[in-house]
Kinemage of the C-alpha trace (Angstrom):
@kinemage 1
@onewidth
@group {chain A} dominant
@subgroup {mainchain}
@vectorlist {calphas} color= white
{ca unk a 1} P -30.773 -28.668 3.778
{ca unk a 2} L -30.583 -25.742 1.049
{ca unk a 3} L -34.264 -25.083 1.043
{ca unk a 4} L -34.824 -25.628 4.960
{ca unk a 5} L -31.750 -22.877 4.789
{ca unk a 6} L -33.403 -20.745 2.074
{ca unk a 7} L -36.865 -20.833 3.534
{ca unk a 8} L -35.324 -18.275 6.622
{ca unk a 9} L -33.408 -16.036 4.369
{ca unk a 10} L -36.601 -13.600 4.451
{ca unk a 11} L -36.245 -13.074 8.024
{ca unk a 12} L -32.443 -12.013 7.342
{ca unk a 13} L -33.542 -9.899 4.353
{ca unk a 14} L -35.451 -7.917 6.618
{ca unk a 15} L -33.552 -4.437 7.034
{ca unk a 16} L -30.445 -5.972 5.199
{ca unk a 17} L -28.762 -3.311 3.043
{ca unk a 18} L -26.383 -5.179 0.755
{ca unk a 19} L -27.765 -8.332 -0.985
{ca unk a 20} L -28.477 -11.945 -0.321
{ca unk a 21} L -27.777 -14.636 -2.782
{ca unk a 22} L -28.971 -18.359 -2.789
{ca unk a 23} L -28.437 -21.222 -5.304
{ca unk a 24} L -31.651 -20.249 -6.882
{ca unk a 25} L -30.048 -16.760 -7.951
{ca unk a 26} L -29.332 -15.896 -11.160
{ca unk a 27} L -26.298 -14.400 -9.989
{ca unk a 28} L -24.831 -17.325 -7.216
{ca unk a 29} L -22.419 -19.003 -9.453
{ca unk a 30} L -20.557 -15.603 -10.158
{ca unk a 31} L -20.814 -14.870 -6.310
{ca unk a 32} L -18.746 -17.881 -5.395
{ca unk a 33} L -15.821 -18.068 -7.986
{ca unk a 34} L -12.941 -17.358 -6.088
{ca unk a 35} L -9.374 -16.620 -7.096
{ca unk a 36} L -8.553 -20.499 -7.236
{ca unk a 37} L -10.585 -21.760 -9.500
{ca unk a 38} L -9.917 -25.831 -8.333
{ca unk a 39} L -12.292 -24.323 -5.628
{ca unk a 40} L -16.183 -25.003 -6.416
{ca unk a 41} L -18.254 -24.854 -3.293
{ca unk a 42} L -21.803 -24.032 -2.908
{ca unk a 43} L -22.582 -21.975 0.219
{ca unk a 44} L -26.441 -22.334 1.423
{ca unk a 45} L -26.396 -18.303 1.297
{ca unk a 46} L -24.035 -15.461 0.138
{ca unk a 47} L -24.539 -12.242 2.165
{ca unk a 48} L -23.058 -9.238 0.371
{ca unk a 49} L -22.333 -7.117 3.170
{ca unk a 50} L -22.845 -3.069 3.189
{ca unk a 51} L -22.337 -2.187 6.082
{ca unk a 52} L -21.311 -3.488 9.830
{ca unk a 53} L -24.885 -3.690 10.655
{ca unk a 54} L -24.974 -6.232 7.877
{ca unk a 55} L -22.391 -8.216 9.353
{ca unk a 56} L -23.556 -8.957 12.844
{ca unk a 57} L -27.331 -10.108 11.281
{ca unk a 58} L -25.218 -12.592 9.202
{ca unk a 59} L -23.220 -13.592 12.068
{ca unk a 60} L -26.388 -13.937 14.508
{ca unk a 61} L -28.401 -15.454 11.258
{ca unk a 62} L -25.886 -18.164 11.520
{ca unk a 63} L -25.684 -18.789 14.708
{ca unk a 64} L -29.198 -19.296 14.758
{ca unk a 65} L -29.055 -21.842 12.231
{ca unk a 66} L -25.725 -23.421 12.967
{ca unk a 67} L -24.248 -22.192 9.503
{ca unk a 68} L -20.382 -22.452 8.779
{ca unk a 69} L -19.625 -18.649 8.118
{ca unk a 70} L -16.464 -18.390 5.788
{ca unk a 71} L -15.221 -14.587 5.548
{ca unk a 72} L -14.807 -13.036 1.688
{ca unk a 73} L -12.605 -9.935 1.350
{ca unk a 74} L -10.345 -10.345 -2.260
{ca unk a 75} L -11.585 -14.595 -2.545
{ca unk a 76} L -7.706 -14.879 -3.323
{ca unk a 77} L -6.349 -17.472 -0.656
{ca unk a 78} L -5.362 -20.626 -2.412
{ca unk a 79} L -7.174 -22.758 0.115
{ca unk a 80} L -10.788 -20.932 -0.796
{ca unk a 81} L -11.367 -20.470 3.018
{ca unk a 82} L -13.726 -17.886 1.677
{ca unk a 83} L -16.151 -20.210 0.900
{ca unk a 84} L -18.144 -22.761 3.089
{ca unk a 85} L -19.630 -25.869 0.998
{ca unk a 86} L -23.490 -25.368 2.315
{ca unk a 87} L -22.073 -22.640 5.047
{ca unk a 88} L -22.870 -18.372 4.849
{ca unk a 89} L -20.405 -16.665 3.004
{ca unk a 90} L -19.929 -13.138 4.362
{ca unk a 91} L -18.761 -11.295 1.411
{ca unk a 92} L -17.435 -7.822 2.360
{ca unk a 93} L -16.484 -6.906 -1.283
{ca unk a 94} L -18.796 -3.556 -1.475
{ca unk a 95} L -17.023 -2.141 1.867
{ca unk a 96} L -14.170 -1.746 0.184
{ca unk a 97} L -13.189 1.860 0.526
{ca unk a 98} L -10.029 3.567 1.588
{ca unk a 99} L -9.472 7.041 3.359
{ca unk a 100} L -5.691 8.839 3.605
{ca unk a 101} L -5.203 11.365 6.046
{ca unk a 102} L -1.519 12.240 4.355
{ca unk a 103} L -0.407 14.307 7.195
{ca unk a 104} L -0.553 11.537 10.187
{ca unk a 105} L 0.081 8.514 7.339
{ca unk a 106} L -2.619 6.370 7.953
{ca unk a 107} L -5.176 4.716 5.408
{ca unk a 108} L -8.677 3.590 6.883
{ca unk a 109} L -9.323 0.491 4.469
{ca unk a 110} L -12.627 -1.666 4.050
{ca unk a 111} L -12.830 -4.633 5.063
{ca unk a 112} L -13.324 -5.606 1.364
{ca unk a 113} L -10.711 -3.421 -0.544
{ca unk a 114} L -7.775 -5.111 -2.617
{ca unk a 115} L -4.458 -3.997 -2.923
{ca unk a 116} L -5.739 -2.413 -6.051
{ca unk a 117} L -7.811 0.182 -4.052
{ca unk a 118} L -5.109 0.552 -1.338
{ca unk a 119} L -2.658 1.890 -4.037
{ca unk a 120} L -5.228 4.405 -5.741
{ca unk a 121} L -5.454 5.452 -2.720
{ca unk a 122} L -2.164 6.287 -1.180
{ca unk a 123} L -0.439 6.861 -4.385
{ca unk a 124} L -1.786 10.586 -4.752
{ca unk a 125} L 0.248 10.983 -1.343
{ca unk a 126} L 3.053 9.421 -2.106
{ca unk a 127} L 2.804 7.122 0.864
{ca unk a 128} L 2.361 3.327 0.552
{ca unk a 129} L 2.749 0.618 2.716
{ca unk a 130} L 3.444 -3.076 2.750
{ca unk a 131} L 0.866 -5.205 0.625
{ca unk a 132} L 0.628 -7.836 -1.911
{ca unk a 133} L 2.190 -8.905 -4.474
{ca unk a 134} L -0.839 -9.224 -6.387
{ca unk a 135} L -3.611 -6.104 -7.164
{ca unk a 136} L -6.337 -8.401 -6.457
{ca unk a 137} L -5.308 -9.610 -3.373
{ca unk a 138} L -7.395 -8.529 -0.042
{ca unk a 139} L -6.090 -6.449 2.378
{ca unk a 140} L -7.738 -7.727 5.111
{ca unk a 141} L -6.959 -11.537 4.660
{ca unk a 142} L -3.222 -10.323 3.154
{ca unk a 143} L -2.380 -8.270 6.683
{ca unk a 144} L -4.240 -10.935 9.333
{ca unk a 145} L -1.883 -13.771 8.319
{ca unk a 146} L 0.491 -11.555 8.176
{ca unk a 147} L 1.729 -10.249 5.078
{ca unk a 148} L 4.760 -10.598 2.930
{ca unk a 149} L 5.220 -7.972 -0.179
{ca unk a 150} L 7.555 -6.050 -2.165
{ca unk a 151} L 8.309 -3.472 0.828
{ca unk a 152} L 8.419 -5.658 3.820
{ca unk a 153} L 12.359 -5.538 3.958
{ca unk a 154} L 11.574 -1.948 4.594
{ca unk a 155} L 8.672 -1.423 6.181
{ca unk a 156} L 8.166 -4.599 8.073
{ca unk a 157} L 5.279 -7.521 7.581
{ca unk a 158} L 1.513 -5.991 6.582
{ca unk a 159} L 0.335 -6.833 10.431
{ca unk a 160} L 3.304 -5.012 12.128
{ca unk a 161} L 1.715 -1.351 10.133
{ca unk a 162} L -1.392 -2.766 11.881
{ca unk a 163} L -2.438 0.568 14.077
{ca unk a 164} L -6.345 -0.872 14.859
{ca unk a 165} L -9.015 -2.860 13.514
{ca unk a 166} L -12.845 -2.588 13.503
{ca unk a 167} L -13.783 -6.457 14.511
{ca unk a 168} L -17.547 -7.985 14.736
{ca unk a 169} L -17.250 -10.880 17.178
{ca unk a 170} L -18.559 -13.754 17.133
{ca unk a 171} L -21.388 -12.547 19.615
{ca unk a 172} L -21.996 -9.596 17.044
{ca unk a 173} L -20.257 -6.924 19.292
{ca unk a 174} L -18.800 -4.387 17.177
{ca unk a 175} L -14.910 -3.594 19.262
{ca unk a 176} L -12.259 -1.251 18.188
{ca unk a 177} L -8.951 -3.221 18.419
{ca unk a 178} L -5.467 -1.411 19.025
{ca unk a 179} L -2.687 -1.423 21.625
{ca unk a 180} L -5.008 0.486 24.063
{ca unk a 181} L -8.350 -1.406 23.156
{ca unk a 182} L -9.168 -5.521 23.427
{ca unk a 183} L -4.824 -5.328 22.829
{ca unk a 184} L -5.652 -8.989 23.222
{ca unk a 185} L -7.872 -9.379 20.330
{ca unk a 186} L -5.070 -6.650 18.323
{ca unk a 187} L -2.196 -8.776 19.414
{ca unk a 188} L -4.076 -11.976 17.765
{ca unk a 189} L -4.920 -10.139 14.701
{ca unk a 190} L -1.182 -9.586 13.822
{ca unk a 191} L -1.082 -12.621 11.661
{ca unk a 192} L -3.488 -14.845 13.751
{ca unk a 193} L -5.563 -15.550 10.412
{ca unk a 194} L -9.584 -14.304 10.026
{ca unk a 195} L -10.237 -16.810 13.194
{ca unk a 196} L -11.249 -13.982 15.970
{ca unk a 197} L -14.365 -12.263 14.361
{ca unk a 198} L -14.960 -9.950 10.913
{ca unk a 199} L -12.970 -7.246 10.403
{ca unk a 200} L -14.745 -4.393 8.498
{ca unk a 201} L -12.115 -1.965 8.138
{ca unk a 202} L -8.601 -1.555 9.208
{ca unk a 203} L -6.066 1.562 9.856
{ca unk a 204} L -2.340 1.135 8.361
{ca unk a 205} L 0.654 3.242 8.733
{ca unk a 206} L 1.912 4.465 5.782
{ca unk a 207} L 5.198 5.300 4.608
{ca unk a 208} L 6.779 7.963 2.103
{ca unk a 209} L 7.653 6.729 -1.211
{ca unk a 210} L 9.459 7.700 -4.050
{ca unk a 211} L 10.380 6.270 -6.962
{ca unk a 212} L 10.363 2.247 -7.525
{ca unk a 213} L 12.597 0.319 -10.067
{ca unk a 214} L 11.537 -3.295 -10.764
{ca unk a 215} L 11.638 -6.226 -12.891
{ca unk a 216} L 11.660 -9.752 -13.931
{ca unk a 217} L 14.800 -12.075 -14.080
{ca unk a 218} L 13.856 -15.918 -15.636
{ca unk a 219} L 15.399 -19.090 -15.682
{ca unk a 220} L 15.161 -22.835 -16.876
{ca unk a 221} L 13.944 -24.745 -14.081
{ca unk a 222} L 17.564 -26.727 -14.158
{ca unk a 223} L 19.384 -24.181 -12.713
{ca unk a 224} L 16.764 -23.169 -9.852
{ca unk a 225} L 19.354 -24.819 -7.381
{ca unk a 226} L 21.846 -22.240 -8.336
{ca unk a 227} L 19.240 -19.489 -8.513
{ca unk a 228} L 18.316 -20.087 -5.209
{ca unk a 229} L 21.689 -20.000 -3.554
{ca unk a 230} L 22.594 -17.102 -5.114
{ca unk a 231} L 19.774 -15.331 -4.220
{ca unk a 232} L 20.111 -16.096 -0.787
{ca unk a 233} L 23.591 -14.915 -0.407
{ca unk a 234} L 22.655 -11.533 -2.036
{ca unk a 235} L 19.289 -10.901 -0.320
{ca unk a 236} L 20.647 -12.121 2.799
{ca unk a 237} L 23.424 -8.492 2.392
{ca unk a 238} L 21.392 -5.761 0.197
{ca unk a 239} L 20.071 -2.732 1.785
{ca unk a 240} L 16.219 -2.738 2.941
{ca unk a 241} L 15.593 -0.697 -0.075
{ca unk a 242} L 15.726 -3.513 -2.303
{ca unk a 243} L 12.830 -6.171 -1.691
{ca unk a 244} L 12.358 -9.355 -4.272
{ca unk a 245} L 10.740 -12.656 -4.273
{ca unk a 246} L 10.992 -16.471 -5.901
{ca unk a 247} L 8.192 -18.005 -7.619
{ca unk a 248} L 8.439 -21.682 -9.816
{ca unk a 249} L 5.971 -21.131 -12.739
């Protein structure tokens, strides 16, 4: 199946800007480690996306060939749904740059950007929104399901600072979604998962910021029960300026 697969990835390469990977690659086995490293699948081809154009080839190469096609932003989701065992990955990691216009509040943001780049970005402006808990998480997968961070007490869920999307369908139609365009297609983005075509970029409100105090309280795993209940009865009254979080490590 790989090399019936591979034999076709010249007709893809032609007029692709960003790069192809197969098994055969030197590089594949770096390509496909994702953030959960239980995860080891082997996609037939990896298709480092550039640019949209690059998208809908990989979407049409795929539907030509009845390929899987598993979406890559950050790779951090626990469940590796950004691989596909013998499917196309469409890896989006080098469209990963963000834009602020500071006066209206918005940040334009790749399709492949991490919370990382979203914060070098804003911070100059003092403006942030809600994201991650984690730098290396990826926007776009963190604000289509939805999107729980330090700031949502405040701000709301990453999808609700949704203002529109740039989505490749499934057909390889490149749409603006946003409460005037395919509101449809926006209303299922706000935390409807990576299931209604590639998003290549995103816009975000943005919010002013000033400065943030945080830190770390730990416990023995005994007295979790306690923890948790007390927790609950404090979060459940604080302002919406103070966000927080349980984890078991």
């Amino acid at each position: 199946m790989a090399a019936f697969h591979l034999s076709r990835i010249q007709h893809l390469r032609e007029g692709f800007e960003g790069s192809l990977i197969g098994p055969a690659d030197a590089d594949y086995d770096q390509a496909r480690v994702v953030f959960n490293s239980m995860i080891d699948r082997r996609p037939a081809v990896i298709a480092q996306c550039a640019s949209n154009k690059d998208v809908q080839a990989a979407i049409r190469f795929a539907r030509e060939h009845e390929l899987q096609i598993a979406v890559r932003g950050g790779g951090h989701g626990v469940a590796g749904n950004a691989l596909a065992e013998g499917g196309l990955v469409i890896d989006l990691r080098a469209m990963n740059a963000v834009s602020v216009d500071g006066e209206d509040r918005v940040a334009e943001v790749g399709g492949g950007a991490t919370m990382s780049h979203l914060d070098r970005g804003t911070e100059p402006y003092g403006l942030a929104t809600t994201g991650g808990r984690v730098s290396t998480t990826g926007v776009g997968g963190f604000t289509l399901g939805g999107g729980s961070g330090w700031l949502d007490r405040k701000f709301g869920l990453a999808c609700d600072n949704l203002v529109s999307a740039e989505v490749v369908t499934a057909s390889g139609e490149i749409v603006t979604a946003s409460a005037t365009e395919h509101p449809d297609l926006f209303w299922a983005l706000h935390g409807g998962g990576g299931n209604f075509g590639v998003v290549t970029s995103m816009r975000l409100k943005l919010y002013p910021l000033g400065t943030v105090t945080g830190g770390l309280l730990l416990f023995s795993a005994p007295k979790a029960p306690a923890v948790l209940k007390a927790y609950r009865d404090f979060i459940a009254g604080a302002s919406d300026d103070v966000g927080g979080g349980v984890a078991f490590l």
